[in-house]
N, C-alpha and C positions, 0 to 999 in steps of 0.2 A: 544189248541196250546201247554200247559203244554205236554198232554201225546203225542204228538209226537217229541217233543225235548227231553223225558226219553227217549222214545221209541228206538231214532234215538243213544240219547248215550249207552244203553243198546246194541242196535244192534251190535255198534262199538267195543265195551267193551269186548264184547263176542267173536267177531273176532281176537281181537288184544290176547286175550286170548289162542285162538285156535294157532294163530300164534307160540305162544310161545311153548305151548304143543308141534307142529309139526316140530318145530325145529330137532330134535334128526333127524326125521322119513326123513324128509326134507333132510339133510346133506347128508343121506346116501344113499337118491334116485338119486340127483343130483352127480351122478358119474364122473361128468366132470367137475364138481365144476364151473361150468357156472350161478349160483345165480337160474339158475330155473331148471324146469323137463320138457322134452318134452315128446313127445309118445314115443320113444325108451326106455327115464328111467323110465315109467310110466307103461312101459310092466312087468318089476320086482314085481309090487304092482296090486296084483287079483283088480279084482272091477274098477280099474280106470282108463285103456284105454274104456272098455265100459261106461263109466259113464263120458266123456271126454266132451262133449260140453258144460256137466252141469256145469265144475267146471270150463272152460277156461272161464271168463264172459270176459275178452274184445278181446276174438279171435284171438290171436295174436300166439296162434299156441303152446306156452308153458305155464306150470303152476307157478306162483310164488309164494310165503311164505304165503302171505292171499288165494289166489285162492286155494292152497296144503291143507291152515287151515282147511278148510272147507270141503273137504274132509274126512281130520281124524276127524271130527267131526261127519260126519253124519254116516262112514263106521264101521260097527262093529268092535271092533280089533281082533276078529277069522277069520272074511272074509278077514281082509289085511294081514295076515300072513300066509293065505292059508290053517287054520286048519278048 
């Protein structure tokens, strides 16, 4: 039971982490300063309208700050700047 409560706060930890990182990336995807990204601002960043179901986890049609984190986590930063 130990290593699934590290487990679970490692997981968290790392997200909350990524959050932060995606901050910057985050601000300036969100062009309508609406708190999240939809698939219009999401067309701006290669990789993540095709990779859209993966990161939308409760479907609700846009990306927000944890859902985004996750993203720049997995996404090389050559392939989201398009180089």
């Amino acid at each position: 039971m130990n290593q699934k409560l590290l487990f679970a706060a490692l997981f968290t930890f790392t997200l909350a982490s990524g959050a932060a990182f995606a901050d910057d990336t985050f601000k300036k995807a969100d062009t309508d300063q609406s708190g999240s990204i939809s698939k219009e601002e999401a067309s701006a960043l290669p990789g993540l309208n095709e990779q859209w179901d993966t990161y939308d986890l409760n479907t609700d049609g846009v990306l927000d700050e944890v859902e985004f984190a996750r993203f720049e986590l997995v996404m090389p930063k050559d392939e989201k700047s398009g180089n």
